[in-house]
C-alpha positions as CSV (number, residue, x, y, z in Angstrom):
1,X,64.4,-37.5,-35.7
2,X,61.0,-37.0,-34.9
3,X,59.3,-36.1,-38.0
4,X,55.7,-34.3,-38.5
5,X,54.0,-37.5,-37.9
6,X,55.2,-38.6,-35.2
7,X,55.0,-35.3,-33.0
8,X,50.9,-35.3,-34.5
9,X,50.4,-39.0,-32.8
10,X,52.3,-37.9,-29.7
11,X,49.9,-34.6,-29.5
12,X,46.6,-37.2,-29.8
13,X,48.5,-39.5,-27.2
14,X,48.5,-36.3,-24.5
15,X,44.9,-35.6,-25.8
16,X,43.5,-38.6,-24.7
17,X,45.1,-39.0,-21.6
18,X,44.3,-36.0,-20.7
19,X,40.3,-36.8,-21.7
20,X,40.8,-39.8,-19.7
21,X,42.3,-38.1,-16.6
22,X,38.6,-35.5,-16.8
23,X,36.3,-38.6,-17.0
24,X,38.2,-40.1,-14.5
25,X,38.0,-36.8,-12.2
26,X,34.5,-36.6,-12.8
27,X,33.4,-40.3,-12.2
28,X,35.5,-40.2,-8.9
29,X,33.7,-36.7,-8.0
30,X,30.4,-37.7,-9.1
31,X,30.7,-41.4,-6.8
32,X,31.7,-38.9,-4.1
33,X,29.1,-36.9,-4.2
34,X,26.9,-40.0,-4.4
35,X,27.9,-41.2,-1.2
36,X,28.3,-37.6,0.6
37,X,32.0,-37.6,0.9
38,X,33.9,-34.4,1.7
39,X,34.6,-33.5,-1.8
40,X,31.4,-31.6,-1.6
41,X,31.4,-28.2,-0.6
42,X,29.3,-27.5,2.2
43,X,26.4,-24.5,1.5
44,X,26.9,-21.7,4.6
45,X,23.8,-22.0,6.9
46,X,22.4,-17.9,7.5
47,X,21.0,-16.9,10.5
48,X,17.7,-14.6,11.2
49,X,18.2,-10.9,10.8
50,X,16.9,-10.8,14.3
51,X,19.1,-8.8,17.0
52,X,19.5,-7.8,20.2
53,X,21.5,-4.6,21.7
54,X,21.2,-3.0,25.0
55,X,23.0,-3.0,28.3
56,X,22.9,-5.1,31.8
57,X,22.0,-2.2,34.2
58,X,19.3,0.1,33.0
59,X,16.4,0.4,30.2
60,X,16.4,1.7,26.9
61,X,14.0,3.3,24.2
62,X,13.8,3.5,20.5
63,X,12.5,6.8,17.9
64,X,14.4,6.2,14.6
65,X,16.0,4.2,12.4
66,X,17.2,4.5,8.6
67,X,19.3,2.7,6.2
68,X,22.4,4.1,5.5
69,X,24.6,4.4,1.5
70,X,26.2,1.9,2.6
71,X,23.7,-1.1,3.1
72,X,23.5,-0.8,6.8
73,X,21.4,0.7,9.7
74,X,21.6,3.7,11.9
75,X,19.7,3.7,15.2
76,X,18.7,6.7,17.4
77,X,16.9,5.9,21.2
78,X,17.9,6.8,24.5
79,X,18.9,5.0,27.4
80,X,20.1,5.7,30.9
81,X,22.9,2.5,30.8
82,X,27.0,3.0,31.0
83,X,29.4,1.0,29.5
84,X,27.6,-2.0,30.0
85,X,26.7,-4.9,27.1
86,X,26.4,-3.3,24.3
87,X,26.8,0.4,25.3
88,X,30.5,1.1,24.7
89,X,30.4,4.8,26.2
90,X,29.9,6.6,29.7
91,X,26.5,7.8,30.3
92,X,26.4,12.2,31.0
93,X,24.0,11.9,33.6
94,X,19.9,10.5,33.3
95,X,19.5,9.7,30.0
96,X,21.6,10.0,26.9
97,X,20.6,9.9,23.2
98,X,21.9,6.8,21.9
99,X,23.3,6.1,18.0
100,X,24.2,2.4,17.1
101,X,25.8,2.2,13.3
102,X,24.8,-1.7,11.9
103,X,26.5,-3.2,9.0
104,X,24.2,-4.7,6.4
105,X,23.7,-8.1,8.0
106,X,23.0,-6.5,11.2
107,X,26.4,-6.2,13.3
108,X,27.1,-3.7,15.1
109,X,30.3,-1.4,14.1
110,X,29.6,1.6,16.8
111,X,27.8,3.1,19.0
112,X,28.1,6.4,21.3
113,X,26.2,8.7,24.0
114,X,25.4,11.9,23.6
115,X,24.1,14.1,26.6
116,X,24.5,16.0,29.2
117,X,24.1,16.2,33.1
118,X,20.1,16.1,32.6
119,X,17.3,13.8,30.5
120,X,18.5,13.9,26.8
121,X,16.4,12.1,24.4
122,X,17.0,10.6,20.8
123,X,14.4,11.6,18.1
124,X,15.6,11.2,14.7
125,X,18.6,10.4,12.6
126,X,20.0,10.5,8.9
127,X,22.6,9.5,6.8
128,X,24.2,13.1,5.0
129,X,24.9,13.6,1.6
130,X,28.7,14.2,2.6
131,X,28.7,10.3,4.5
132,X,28.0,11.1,8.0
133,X,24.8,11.4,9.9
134,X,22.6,14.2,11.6
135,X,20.2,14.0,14.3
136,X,17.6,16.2,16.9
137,X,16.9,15.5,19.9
138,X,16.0,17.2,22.7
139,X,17.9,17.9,25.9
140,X,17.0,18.8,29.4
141,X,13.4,17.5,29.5
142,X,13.8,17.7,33.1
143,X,13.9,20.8,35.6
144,X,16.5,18.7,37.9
145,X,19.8,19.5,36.3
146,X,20.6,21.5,33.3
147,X,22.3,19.6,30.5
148,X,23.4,22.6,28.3
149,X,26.9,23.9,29.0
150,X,28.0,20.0,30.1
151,X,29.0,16.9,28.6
152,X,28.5,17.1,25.0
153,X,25.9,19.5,25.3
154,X,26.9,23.3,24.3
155,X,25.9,26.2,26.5
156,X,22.4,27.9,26.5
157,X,22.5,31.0,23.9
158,X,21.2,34.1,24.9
159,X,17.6,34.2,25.7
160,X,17.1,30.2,25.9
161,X,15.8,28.3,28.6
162,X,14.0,25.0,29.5
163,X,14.3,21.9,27.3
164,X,16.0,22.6,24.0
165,X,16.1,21.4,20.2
166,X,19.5,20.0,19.7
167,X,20.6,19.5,16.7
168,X,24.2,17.4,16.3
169,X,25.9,16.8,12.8
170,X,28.7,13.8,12.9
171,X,31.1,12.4,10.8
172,X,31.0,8.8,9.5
173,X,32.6,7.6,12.5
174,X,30.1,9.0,15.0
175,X,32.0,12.3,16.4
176,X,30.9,15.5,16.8
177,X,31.1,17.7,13.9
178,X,29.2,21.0,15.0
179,X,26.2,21.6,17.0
180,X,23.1,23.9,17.9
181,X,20.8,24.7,20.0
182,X,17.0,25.7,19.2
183,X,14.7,27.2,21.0
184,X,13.5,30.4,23.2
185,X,12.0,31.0,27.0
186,X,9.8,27.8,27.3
187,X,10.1,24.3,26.5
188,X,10.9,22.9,22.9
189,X,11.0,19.5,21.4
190,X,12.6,18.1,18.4
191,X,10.7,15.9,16.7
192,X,12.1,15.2,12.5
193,X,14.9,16.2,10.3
194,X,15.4,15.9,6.5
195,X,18.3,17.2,4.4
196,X,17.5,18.8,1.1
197,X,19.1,18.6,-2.1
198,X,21.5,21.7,-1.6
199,X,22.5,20.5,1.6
200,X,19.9,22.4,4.5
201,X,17.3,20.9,6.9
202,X,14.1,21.4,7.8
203,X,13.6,20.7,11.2
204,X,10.4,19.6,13.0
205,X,8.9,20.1,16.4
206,X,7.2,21.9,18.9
207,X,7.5,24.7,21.0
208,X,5.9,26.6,24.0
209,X,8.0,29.6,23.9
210,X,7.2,32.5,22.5
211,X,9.4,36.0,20.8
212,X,12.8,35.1,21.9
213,X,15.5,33.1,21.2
214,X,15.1,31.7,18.1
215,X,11.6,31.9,18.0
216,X,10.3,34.9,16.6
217,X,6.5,33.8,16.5
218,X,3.9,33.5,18.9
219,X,1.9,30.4,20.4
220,X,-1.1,29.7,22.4
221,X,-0.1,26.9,24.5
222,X,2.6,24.7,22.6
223,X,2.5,24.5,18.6
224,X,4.4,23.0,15.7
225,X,7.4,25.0,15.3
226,X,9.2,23.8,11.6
227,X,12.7,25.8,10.5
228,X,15.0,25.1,7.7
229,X,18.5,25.7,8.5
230,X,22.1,25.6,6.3
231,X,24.5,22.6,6.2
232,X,26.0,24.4,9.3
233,X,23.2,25.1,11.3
234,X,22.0,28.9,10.1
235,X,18.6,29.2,10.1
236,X,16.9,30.3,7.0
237,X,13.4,30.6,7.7
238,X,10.7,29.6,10.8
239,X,7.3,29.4,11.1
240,X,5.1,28.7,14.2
241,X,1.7,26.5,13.4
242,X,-0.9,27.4,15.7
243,X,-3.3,24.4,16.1
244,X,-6.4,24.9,15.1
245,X,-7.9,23.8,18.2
246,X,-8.8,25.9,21.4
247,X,-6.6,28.3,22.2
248,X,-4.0,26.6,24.7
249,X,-4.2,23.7,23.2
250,X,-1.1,21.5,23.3
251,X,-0.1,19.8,19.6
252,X,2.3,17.6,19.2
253,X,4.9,16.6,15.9
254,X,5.5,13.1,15.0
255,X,6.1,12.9,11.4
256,X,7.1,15.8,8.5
257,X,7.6,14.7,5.3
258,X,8.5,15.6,1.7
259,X,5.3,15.6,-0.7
260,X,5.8,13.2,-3.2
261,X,5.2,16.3,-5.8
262,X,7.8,18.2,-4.5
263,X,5.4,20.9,-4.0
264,X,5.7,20.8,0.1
265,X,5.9,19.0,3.4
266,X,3.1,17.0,5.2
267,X,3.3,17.6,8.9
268,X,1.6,14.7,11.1
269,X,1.1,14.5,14.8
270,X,-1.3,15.0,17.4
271,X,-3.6,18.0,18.9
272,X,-5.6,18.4,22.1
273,X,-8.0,20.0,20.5
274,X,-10.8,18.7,22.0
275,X,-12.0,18.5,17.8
276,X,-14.4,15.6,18.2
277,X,-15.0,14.8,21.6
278,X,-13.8,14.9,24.9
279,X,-11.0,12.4,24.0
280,X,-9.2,15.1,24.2
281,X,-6.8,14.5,21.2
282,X,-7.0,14.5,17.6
283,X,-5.3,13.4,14.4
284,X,-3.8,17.1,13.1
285,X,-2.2,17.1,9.7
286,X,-0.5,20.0,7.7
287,X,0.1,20.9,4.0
288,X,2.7,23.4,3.9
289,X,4.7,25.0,0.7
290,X,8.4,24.7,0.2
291,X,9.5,28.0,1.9
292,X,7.0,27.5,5.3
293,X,3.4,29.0,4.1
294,X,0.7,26.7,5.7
295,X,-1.5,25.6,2.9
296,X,-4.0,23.5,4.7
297,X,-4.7,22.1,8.1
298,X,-7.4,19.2,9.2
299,X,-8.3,17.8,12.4
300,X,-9.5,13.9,11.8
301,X,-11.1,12.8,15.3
302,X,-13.9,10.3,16.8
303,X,-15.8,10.3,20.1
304,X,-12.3,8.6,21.9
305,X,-8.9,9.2,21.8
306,X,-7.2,9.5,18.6
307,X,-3.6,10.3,18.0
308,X,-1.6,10.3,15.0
309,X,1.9,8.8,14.8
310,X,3.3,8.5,11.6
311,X,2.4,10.5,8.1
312,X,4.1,9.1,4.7
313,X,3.4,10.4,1.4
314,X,2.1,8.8,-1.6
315,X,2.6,8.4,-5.1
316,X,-0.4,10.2,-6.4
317,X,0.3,13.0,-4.4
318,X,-1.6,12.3,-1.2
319,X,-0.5,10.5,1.8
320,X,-1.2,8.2,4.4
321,X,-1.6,8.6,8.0
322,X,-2.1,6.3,10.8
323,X,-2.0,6.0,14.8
324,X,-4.5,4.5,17.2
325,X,-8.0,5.7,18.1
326,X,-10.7,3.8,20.7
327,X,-13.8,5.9,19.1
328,X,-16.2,4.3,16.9
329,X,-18.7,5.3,14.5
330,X,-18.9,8.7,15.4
331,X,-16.7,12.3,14.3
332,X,-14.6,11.2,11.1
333,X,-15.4,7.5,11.1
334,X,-18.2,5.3,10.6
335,X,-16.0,2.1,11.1
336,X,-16.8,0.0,14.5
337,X,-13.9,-0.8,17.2
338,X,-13.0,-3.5,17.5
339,X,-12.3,-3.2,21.5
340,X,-9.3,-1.0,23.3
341,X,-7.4,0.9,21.1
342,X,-7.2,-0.3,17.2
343,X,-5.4,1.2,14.6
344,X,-6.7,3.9,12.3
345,X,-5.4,4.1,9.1
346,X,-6.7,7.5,6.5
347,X,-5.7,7.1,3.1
348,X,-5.8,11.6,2.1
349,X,-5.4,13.0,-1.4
350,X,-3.8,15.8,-2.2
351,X,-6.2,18.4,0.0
352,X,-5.9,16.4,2.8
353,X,-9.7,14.9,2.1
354,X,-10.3,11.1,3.4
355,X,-10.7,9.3,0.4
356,X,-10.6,5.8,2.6
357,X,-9.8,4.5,6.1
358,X,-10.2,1.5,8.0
359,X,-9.6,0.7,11.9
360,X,-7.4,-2.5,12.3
361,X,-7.3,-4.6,15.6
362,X,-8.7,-7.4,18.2
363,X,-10.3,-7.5,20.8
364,X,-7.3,-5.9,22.9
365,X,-5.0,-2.4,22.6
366,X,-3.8,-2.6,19.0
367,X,-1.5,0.1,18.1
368,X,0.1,1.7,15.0
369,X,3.6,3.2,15.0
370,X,4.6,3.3,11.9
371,X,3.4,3.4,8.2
372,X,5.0,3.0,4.1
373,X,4.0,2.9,1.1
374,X,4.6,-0.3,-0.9
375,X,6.4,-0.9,-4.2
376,X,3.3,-2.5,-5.4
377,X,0.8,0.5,-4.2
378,X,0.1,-0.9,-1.0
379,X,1.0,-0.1,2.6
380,X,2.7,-1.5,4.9
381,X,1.5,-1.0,8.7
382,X,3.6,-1.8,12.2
383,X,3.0,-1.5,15.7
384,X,1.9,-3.4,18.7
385,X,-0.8,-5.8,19.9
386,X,-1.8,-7.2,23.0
387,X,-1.7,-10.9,23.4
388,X,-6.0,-10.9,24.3
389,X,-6.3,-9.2,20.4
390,X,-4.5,-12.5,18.9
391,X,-6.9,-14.8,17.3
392,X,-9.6,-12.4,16.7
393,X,-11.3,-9.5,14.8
394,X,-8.4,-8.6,12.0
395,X,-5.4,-9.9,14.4
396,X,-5.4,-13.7,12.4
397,X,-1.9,-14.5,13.7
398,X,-1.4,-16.3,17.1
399,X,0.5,-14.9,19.9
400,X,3.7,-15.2,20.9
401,X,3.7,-14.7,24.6
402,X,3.1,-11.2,25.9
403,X,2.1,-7.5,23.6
404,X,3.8,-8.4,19.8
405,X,4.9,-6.3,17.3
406,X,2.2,-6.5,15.2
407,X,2.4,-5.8,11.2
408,X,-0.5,-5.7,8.2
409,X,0.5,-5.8,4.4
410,X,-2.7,-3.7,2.8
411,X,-3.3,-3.4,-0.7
412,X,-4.0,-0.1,-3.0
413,X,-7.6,0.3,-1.5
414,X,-6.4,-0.8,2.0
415,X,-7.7,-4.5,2.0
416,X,-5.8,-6.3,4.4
417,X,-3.5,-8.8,2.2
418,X,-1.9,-10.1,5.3
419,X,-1.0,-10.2,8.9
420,X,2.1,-11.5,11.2
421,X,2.8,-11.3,14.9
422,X,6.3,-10.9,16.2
423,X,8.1,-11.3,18.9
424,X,8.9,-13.8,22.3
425,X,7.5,-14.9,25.4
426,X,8.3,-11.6,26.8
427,X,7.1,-8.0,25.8
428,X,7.9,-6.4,22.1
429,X,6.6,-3.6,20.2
430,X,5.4,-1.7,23.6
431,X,7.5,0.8,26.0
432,X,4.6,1.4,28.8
433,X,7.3,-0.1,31.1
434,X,9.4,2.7,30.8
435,X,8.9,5.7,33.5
436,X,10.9,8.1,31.1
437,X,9.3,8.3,28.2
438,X,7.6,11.6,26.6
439,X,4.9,12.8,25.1
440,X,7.1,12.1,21.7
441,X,7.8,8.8,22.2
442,X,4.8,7.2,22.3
443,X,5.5,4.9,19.1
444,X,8.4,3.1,19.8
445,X,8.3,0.8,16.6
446,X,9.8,2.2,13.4
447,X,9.7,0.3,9.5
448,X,11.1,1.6,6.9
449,X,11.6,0.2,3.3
450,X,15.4,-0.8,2.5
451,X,16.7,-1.0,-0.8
452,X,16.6,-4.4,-1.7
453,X,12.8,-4.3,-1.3
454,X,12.3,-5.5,2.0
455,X,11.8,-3.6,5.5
456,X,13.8,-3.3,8.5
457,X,11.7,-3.2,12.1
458,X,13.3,-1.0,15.1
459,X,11.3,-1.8,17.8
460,X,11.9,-3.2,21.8
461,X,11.7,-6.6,23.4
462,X,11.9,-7.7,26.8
463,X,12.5,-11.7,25.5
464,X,15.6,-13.4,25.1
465,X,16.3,-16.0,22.3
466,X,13.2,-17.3,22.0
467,X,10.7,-17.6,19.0
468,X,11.2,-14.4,17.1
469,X,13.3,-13.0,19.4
470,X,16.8,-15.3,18.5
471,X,19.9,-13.0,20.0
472,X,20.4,-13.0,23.3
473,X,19.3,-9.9,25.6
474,X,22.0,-8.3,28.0
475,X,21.0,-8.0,31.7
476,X,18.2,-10.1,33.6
477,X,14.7,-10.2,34.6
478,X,11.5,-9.8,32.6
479,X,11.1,-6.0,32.5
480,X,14.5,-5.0,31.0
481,X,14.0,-3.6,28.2
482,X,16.6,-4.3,24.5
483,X,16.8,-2.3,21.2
484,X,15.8,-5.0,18.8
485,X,16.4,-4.9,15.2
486,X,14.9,-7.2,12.8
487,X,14.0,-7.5,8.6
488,X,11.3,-8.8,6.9
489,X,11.0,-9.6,3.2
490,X,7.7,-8.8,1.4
491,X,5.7,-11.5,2.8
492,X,6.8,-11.0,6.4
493,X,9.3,-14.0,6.7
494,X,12.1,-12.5,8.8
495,X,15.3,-12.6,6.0
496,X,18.6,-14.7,6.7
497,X,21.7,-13.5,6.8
498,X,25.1,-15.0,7.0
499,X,26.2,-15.2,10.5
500,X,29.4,-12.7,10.7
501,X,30.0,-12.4,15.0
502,X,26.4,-10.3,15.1
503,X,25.5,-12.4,18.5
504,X,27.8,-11.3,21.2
């Protein structure tokens, strides 16, 4: 019989061995670890959050790129390629506007062509509020073939003409969902899009055409034409912004943007207005209310060329602007060049009045693309550089071969906190190769904040895994042209990612 006692020693008996069988364990794991045996698990080495995606025929450029709800990328560009590398699809005919969907550690999941029988090019792209993505671009920037009424392109509506605002809503997957036409008699350009909270756009470009179509304004020469239409492409209400330059005087959207008071939009972008000097162009930005009504307007302009890229707003209800400009100490700015083009950066407040601004560059062409505010106050600046800018004047960083994408951290008051260079032995940041860009894409490097407080980089290279540049490029020789998408974290270091397939 095994009484009370006996069951409570055979209970301590288990106990022990048990205890002895863990030390055991432990002193045979802890002498493997000692001398590196395999019952150590291995920690995954990432990769950089550096990729390549393009095709092996033809070229390719970039406008837009924004992260998506679900921790990933969409892309927007355009390229004249067909089914080659990367590019998945059949090209329409010259060039197509090009979406690539990323996952978030930058591999690939789609991509498609949209176009026509003509020149078709990518300007701007954003995730929806119902999960599927929106973009304008503009089709049949050329008088050799018509792209409305073939491939995906719908037919001219009555009274259109010439190159056309095309707006396209898709599903999640990337098909066609509805689409629309914009325009009237002469040429218009899309430029921007945002979605509001009920579910509209407002729509951003410019337009030459004048009492028909859709346009029920007037210009002198080509304007800003802004439009907010319904989640299916109805528009609400138009305005045409004549630029306050001399009459005929071409201006040109880059950037509209909600106010961070909700009180309006910030329109930012370029005039020849002749302002300044005989540059020729000028920095033009626009205050305007919620429903269209132009609140202010200011030219910004030196004794050279100055043109405005990118407008973001900021926290205290101003915004910053930025873009290149070769004048110096004369019109708005009493700052000296540094040589070539630098970059000009103008913090605004709320009136659009300079309360700061300060011209970044070397000795070469130094150009700004893109700017954001910072989590911390500051700003964050990308563009380009030329290699003879490295090493001198506000460029610290060394080169890495040819032009860079070239970035600046600045602080509240626009000190510069610090500095990186990006890219290979080849050409980054730059698109003067191309022979079909526009007078909208003249800023082919996009950065934009993501959510876990660093920044992705949409920009071009003409390297192949070298330095910076560590995917491989599709097709040969030094001037083809790749979309390359890289991140940053907040001190420039290019981020790591675990390597899922993303080189291919």
């Amino acid at each position: 019989m095994i009484t009370k006692c006996n069951m409570r020693n055979i209970k301590n008996k288990l106990k022990s061995l048990f205890a002895a069988a863990v030390l055991l364990g432990v002193s045979q794991y802890a002498q493997a670890q000692a001398v590196g045996t395999p019952y150590i698990v291995p920690i995954e080495q990432g990769i950089p959050f550096s990729f390549l995606a393009g095709g092996t025929i033809a070229k390719h450029n970039t406008n837009d790129v924004q992260q998506t709800p679900d921790g990933g990328y969409i892309t927007i560009g355009t390229t004249d390629d067909s089914g080659s590398g990367d590019i998945t699809g059949t090209n329409h005919g010259g060039d197509d506007v090009w979406v690539v969907k990323y996952d978030q550690y930058g591999k690939k999941e789609w991509n498609r062509l949209y176009g026509g029988s003509s020149f078709d090019h990518g300007h701007a792209i954003i995730p929806t509020t119902d999960g599927g993505y929106i973009f304008t671009a503009t089709v049949n920037t050329s008088g050799m073939s018509i792209s409305p009424g073939t491939g995906d392109v719908m037919a001219y509506p009555t009274n259109h003409a010439l190159a056309e605002i095309w707006v396209v809503k898709l599903n999640a997957a990337g098909n066609i969902m509805w689409q629309r036409l914009y325009g009237g008699n002469g040429a218009d350009i899309g430029r921007t899009i945002l979605q509001l909270t009920d579910g509209s756009y407002i729509v951003g470009g410019m337009t030459s055409s004048s009492a028909s179509g859709d346009i029920t304004g007037t210009t002198v020469g080509g304007d800003l034409w802004v439009f907010r239409i319904t989640s299916t492409g109805n528009i609400i209400w138009q305005q045409i912004y004549n630029g306050p330059g001399p009459n005929g005087a071409n201006d040109f959207l880059d950037s509209l943007v909600a106010t961070s008071d909700g009180t309006g939009y910030i329109l930012g972008g370029r005039s020849f207005s002749n302002y300044r000097s005989t540059g020729g162009q000028d920095f033009s930005i626009m205050k305007i209310s919620l429903t269209g009504g132009l609140e202010w307007q200011k030219l910004y302009g030196t004794a050279g060329l100055d043109q405005c890229f990118s407008a973001y707003p900021t926290s205290d209800g101003g915004s910053i602007i930025a873009g290149i400009s070769n004048g110096s100490a004369t019109g708005d700015t009493t700052l000296t060049n540094h040589g070539g083009n630098d970059m000009w950066i103008i913090k605004l407040n709320s009136l659009g009045n300079i309360e700061w601004q300060r011209l970044l560059g070397g000795a070469g062409n130094d150009n700004a693309h893109s700017v954001v505010q910072t989590v911390d106050g500051g700003f964050m600046l990308a563009g380009s550089s030329q290699p003879s800018s490295a090493g001198n004047g506000d460029i610290t960083a060394l080169s890495k071969g040819g032009i860079d994408v070239c970035i600046f951290k600045l602080s509240a008051d626009g000190s510069i906190e610090w500095q990186r260079l990006y890219g290979g032995p080849g050409i980054e940041g730059d698109n003067g190769l191309l022979t079909y860009t526009r007078d909208t894409e003249f800023h082919p490097t996009e950065l934009r904040k993501t959510a876990d407080g660093d920044y992705i980089i949409f920009t071009l290279s003409t390297s192949d895994n070298s330095a910076d540049v560590t995917d491989t490029k599709n097709g040969s020789g030094a001037a083809r042209y790749n979309i390359w998408l890289f991140k940053i974290d907040p001190m420039g270091n290019i981020v790591e990612v675990p390597d899922v397939g993303q080189k291919d």
